[in-house]
C-alpha positions in Angstrom: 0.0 0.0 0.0 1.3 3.2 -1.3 1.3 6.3 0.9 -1.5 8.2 -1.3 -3.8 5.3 -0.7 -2.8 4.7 2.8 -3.5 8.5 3.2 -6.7 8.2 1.4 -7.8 5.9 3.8 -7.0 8.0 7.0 -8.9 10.4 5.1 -12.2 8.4 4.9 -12.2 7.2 8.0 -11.8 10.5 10.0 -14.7 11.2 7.9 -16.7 8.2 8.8 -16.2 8.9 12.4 -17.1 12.7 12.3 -20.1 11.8 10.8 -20.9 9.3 13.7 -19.6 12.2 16.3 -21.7 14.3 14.6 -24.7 12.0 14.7 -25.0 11.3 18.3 -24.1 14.3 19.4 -27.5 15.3 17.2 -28.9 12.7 18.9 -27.7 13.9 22.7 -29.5 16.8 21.6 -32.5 15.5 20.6 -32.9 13.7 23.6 -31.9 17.2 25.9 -34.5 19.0 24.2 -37.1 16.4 24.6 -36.0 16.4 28.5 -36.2 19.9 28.6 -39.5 20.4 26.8 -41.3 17.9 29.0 -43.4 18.7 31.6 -42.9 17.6 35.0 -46.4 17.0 36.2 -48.3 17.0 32.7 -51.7 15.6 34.3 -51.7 19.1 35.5 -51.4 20.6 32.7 -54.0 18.6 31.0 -56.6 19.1 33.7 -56.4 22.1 35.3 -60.0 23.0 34.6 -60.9 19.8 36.8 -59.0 20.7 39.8 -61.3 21.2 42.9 -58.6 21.3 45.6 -55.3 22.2 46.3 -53.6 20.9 50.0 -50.2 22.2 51.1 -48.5 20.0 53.9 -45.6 21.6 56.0 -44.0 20.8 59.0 -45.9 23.5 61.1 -49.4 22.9 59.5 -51.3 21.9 56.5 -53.5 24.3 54.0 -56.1 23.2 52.2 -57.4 25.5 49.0 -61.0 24.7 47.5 -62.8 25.5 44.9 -66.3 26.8 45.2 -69.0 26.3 43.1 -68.5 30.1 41.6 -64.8 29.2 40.6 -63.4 31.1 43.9 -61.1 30.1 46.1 -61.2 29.3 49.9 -59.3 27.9 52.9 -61.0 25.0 54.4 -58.9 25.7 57.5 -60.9 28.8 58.0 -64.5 27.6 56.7 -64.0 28.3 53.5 -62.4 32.1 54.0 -62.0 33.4 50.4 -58.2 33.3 49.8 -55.8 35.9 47.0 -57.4 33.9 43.9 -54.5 35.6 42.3 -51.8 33.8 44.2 -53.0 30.4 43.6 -53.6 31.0 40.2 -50.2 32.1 40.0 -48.9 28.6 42.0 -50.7 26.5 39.8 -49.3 28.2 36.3 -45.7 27.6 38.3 -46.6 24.3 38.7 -47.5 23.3 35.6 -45.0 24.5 33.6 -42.1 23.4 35.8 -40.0 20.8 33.7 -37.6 18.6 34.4 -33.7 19.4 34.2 -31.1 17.0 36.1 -31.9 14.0 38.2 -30.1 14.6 41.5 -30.4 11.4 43.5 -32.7 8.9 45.0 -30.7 8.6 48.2 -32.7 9.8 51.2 -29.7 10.4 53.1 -29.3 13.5 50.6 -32.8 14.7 51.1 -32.3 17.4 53.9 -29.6 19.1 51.4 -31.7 19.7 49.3 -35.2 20.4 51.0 -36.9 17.4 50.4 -37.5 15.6 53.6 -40.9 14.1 54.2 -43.0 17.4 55.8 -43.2 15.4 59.4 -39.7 14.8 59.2 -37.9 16.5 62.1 -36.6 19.9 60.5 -38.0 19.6 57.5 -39.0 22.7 55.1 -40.6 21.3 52.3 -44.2 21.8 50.7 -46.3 18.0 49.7 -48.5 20.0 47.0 -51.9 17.4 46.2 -53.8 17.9 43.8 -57.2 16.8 43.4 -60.3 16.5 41.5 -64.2 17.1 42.6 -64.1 13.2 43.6 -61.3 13.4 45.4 -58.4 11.7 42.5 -55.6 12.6 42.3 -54.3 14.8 39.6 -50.7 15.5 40.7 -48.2 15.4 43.9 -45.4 16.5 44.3 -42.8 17.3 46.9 -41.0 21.3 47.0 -37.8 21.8 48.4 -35.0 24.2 48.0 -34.1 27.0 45.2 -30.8 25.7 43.3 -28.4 29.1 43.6 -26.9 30.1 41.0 -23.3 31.9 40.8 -22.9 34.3 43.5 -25.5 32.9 45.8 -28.6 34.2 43.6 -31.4 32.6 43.8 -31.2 30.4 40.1 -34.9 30.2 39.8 -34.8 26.0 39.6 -36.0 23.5 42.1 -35.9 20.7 43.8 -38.5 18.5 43.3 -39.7 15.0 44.2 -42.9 13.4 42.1 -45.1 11.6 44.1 -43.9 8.9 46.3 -40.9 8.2 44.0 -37.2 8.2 45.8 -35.6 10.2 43.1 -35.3 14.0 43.3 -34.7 16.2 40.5 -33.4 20.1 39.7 -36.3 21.4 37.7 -36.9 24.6 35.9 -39.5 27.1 37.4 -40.3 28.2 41.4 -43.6 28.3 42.6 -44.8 31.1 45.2 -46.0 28.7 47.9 -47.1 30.6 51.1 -45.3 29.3 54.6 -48.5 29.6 56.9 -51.9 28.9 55.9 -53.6 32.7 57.1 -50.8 33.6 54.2 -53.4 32.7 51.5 -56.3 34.7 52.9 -57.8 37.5 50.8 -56.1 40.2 53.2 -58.3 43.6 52.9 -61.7 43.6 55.0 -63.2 46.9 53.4 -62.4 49.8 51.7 -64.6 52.6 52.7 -62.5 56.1 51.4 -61.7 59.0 53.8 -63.1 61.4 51.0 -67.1 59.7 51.9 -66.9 59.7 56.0 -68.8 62.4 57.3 -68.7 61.9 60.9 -66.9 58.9 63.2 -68.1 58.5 67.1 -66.0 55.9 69.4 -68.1 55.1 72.5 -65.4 53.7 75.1 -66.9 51.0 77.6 -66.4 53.7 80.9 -68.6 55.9 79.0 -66.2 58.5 77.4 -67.6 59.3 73.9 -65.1 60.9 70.8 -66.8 62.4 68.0 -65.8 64.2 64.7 -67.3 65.8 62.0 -67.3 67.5 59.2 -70.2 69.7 57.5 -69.4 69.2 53.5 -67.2 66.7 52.0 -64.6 69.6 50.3 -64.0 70.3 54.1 -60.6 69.5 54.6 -60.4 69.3 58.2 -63.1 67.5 60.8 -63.7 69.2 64.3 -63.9 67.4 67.3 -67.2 67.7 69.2 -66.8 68.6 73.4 -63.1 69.8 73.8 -62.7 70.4 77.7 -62.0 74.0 78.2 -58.2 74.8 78.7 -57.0 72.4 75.6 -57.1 72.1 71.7 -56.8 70.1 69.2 -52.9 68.4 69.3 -52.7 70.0 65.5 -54.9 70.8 62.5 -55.7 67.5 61.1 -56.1 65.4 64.4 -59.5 65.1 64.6 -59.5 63.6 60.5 -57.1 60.8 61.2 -59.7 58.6 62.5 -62.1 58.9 59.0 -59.0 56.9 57.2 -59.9 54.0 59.8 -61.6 52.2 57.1 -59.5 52.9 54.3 -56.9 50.4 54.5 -58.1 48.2 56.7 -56.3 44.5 56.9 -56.6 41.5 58.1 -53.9 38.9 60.3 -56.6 35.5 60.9 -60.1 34.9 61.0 -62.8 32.6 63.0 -66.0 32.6 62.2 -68.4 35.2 64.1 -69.4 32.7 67.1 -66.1 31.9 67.9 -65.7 35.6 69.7 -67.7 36.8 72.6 -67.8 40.7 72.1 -70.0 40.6 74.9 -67.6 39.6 77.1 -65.3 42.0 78.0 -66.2 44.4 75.3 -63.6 46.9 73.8 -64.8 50.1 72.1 -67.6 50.7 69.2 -66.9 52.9 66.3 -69.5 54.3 64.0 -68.4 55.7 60.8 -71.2 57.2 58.3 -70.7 58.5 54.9 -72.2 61.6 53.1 -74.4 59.4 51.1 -75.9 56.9 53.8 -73.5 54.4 54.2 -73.4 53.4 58.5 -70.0 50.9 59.2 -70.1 49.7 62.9 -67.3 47.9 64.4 -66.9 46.5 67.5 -63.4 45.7 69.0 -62.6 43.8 71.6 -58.8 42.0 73.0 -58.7 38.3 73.6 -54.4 37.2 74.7 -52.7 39.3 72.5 -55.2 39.9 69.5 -57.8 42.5 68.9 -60.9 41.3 67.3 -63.3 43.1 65.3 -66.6 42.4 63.9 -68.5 44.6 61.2 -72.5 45.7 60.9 -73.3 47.3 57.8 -76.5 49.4 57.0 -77.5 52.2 54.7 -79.2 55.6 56.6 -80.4 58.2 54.7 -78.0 61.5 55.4 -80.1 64.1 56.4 -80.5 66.8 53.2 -79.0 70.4 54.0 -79.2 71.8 51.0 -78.1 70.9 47.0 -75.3 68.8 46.9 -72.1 70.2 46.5 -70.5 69.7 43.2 -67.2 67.5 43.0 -63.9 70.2 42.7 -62.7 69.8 39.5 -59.1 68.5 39.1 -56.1 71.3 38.2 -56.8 70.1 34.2 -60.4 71.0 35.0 -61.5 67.5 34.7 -62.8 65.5 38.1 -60.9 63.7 39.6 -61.8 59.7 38.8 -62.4 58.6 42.3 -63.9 61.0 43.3 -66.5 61.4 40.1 -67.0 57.8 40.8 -67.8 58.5 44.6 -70.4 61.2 43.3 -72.4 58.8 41.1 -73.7 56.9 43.4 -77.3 56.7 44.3 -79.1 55.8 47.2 -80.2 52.5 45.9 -76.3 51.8 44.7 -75.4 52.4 48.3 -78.0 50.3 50.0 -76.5 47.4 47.6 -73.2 48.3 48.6 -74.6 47.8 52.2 -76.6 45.1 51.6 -73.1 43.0 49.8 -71.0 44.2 52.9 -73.2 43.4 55.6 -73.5 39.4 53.9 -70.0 39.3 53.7 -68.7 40.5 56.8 -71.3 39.3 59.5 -69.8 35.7 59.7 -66.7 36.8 60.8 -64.5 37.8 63.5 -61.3 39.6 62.2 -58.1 40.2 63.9 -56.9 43.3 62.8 -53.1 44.7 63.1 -52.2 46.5 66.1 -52.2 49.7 64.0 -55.2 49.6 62.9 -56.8 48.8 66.3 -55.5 51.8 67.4 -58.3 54.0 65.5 -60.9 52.3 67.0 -59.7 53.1 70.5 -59.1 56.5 70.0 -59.3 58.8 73.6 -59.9 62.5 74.1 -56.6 62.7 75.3 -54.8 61.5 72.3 -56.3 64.2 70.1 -55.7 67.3 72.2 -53.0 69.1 74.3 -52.9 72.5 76.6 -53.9 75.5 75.0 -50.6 77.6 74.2 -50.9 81.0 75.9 -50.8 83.7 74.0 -47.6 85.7 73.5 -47.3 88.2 76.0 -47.3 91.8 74.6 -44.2 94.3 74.2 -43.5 95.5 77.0 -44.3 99.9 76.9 -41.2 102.4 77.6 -41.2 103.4 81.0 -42.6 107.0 81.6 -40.1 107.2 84.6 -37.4 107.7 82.5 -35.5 110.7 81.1 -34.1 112.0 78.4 -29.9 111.9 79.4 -28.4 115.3 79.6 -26.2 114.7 76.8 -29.1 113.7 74.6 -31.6 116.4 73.0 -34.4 115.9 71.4 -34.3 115.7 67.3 -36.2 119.4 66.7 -34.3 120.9 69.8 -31.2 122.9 69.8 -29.1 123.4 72.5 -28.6 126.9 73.6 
């Protein structure tokens, strides 16, 4: 064999053996994409209109999501609380389009590393996430554990995963919001009455003392405080309107249903708040340990007519402002139905508010005023015992 053949040769079979490389590298690829593009819990995908409950199993306590009959959400923990739609909307989409990237291991001594113990394992932090349809099958369940961390310590935005009761564990792509305590779920604001309505506000204390403000015309900027003992005024300007944004952003931390809570035990403080166009909001409060509980009563009283009503201001473009044009449409028989929805809704519960916000309905006399500041004291006049120095002469007098 000749070198031109024998080099013909090498040449053929380098090429044979690319073409091979080539090929299964293709096919590596193939298979990575087809890894990649699969789903990790595809009977999730497929029936997400089915699902009719959601449960969440941690070590500290277990949250069950269900579906009502109106396609809402609520906690079954708290008798069926409405919970943030939103956010388990949000979970589920996560969920579902988590895929698979790299199996880890299927040795359960590794598990704790990467946040995947059984949820009643001691120390455990992972989420068991079942999901179920309206007769109770199964649709998908899978374990949660840790975030992977990408260079740096940053979060990589991969998980660990386990699928159902199988021992291996695998990175996938995708990181579902999963809440840590159950009340986490729960639709969080109570009512949302704006400051711009509330006429008037009273707080009747149990001992008798009584705080009212008002104000006479809803483009009055400022309320006034009804019975200010003599001697004091108001601690400044605005005081007296800080209690009308009670209602305004007004959030809850748990819930029990209404019979749960004695308010007649013990009671704390009740808060009336009425709105220029006949919306009434009571609230009771009351402390139980170290919560304050409060429960709602909603009605709708005619305000009493003074006069025309008021037209809106007009914004600095000359246009009304949108909230409040939207406030100034309604009628009476919009706000009975906004009193009518409230007073359904709220009645069956007993909320436990924040410590801020319990602190407008227990407002005292004392907290809104201070000593009157005495007036400056005048100038003092010359003294008329005084004279004009020797060496000193008056400006139209000469000396002689």
């Amino acid at each position: 064999m000749n070198q031109k053949t024998l080099t013909l040769l090498l040449a053929a079979t380098l090429v044979v053996g690319g073409l091979a490389a080539l090929k299964i590298s293709s096919d590596s690829a193939a298979v990575s994409s087809s890894t990649s593009n699969a789903k990790l819990l595809p009977e999730l995908d497929k029936k997400v209109n089915e699902i009719a409950s959601i449960t969440l199993q941690r070590k500290d306590g277990t949250a069950t999501l269900v579906r009502d009959a109106s396609g809402g959400w609520g906690l079954a923990e708290k008798e069926g609380y409405p919970v943030d739609a939103s956010a388990v909307r949000q979970s589920l989409l996560a969920l579902a389009e988590m895929t698979p990237l790299e199996e880890k291991t299927d040795d359960p001594s590794r598990y704790e590393k990467l946040g995947l113990q059984a949820p009643d394992a001691e120390g455990s932090t992972s989420t068991l996430v079942t999901v179920k349809d309206k007769s109770g099958a199964e649709i998908a369940k899978v374990l949660v554990g840790k975030q992977s961390e990408a260079h740096g310590g940053m979060p990589s935005g991969n998980t660990y995963v386990r699928r159902g009761d199988e021992k291996v564990c695998w990175l996938a792509k995708g990181s579902p919001e999963l809440k840590d305590k159950p009340t986490d779920w729960l639709k969080k604001q109570i009512l949302e009455v704006k400051r711009d309505r509330i006429q008037s506000v009273e707080v009747k204390h149990a001992d008798g003392e009584l705080v009212q403000v008002q104000r006479a015309k809803p483009e009055d900027a400022n309320f006034d405080l009804a019975g200010i003992p003599e001697g004091q005024e108001l601690s400044y300007p605005t005081v007296a309107g800080s209690l009308a944004g009670a209602l305004e952003y007004l959030n809850l931390e748990d819930v029990l249903p209404a019979d749960k809570v004695d308010f007649t035990k013990d009671p704390g403080p009740t808060s009336e708040f009425r709105t220029f166009d006949g919306l009434k909001v009571t609230v009771h409060v009351k402390d139980e340990g170290d919560k304050c509980y409060a429960r709602f009563e909603v009605a709708y009283e005619a305000p009493p007519q003074v006069g025309p009503a008021p037209e809106p201001a007009p914004s600095a473009e000359g246009a009304m402002p949108e909230e409040q044009a939207e406030e100034a449409k309604k009628s009476p028989e919009e706000v009975k139905k906004e009193a009518s929805e409230l007073q359904e809704r709220l009645s069956k519960w007993a909320y436990v508010i924040p410590a801020y916000s319990k602190a407008f309905f227990e407002k005292h006399m004392k907290e809104l005023v201070k000593a009157k500041t005495p007036p400056p004291a005048p100038p003092e006049a010359p003294n008329s015992a005084e004279t004009t120095p020797a060496d000193e002469h008056p400006a139209d007098e000469k000396p002689h």
